[in-house]
N, C-alpha and C positions, 0 to 999 in steps of 0.2 A: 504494500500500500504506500511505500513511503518514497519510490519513485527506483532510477537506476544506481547501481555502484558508482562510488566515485573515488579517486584518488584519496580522498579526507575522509569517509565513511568506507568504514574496513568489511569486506567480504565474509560471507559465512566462511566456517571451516577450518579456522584457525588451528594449529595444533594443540593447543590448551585449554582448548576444552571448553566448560562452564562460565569460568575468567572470560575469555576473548567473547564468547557471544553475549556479556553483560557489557562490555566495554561497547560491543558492535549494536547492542540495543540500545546504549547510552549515547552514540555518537550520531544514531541513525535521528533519534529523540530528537536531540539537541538541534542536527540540519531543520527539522521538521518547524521547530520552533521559532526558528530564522527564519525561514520562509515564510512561515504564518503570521510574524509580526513584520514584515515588509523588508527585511535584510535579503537584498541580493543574493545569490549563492550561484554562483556562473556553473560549477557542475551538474546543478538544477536545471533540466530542459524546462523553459515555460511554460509549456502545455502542462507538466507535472506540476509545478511550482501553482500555476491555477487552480488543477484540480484539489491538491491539497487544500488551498484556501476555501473552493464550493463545498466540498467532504466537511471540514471544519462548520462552515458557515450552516451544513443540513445536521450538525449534530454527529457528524461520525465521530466516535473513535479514535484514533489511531491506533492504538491497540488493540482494535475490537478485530477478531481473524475466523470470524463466523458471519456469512452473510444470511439476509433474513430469506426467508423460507416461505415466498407466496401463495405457491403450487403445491398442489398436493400431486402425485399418482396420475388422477384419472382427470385432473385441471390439464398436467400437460399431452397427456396422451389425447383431450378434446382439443387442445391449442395444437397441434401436429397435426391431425387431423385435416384441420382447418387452415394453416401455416399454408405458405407459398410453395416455401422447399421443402415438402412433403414429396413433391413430383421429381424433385432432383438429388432427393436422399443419398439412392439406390447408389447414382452417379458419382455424387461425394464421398460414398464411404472407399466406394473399387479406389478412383483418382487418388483420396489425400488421407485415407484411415489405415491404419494397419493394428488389426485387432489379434496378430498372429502371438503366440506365447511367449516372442521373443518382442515383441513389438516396444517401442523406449518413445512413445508420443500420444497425444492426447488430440482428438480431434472434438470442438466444443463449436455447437453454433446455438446462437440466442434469438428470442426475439429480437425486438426493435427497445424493449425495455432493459434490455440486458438479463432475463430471466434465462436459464439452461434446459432448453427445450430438447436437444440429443448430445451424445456424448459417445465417443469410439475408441477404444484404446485396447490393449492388449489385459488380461489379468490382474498383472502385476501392477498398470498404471493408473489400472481404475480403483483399486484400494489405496493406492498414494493419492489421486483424487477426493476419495472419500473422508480421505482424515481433513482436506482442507475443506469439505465441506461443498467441494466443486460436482455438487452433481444434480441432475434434472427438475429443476422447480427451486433450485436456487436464483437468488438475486443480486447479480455482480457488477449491477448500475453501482455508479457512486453513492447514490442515495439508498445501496445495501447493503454495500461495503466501503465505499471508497476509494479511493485510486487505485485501480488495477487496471491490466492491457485491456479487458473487457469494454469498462468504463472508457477509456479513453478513445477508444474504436468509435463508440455512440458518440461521442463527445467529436469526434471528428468528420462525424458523417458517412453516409454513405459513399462520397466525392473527396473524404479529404484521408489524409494516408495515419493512419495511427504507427507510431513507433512504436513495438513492443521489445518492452525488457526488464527481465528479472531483477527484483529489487531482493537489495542482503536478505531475508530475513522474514520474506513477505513472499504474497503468493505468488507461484509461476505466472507465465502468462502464457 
């Protein structure tokens, strides 16, 4: 949620463990907080730097790493149904899914609200999915979770290019 890696805010993974990812949750904070009181931070792409500030301004969290839960089951199984790319599923899954037991990606496409109307991945990557919460009938607008690539896709439009990239500490994208 809290935007890309940067030279000044330290990457997961550190060798030590416990230590480094308090430090990388404290430094991650600290950007967050510069940002949202109007300090520059040139590592900060603007579009992020924004969204932060919207997320903020609708009550997110920053810590919050469960999005809200609008759909039930048989909500989205009627919204797919009903969906556009219901007719070109098929097509998406053969092209850009790979659900095979080796598979290492995640293929997610939303409504227009940012809700998780399907989801492709292999086994293994749909229970990594699961612990963040990323699965059908989730809501990964900003106003569900806050800045993630999902959000900022919406935020950019249909016409405009979203940059997606993993932030330290925060969800895939």
């Amino acid at each position: 949620m809290y935007g890309p890696p940067s030279p000044t805010i330290p990457a997961r993974g550190w060798p030590d463990g416990l230590e480094s990812r308090s430090r990388t949750r404290r430094a991650r904070r600290r950007a967050h907080e510069l940002v949202i009181s109007g300090v520059p931070r040139p590592e900060i792409p603007t579009g992020v730097a924004d969204s932060w500030r919207r997320s903020m301004a609708l009550g997110i969290n920053p810590d919050q790493h469960s999005p809200r839960h609008l759909l039930d089951a048989a909500d989205v199984l009627e919204l797919r149904r009903e969906h556009r790319l219901q007719q070109v599923m098929p097509a998406l899954h053969d092209l850009l899914a790979d659900d095979s037991s080796s598979g290492r990606h995640l293929l997610v496409l939303t409504d227009a609200r940012g809700e998780i109307l399907w989801r492709v991945g292999s086994p293994d990557v749909l229970r990594r999915a699961d612990r963040l919460e990323f699965s059908e009938g989730a809501d990964w607008s900003e106003a569900g979770i806050g800045t993630n690539a999902i959000s900022e896709a919406l935020v950019a439009g249909p016409t405009g290019a979203a940059v997606l990239r993993r932030a330290p500490g925060a969800h895939p994208p």
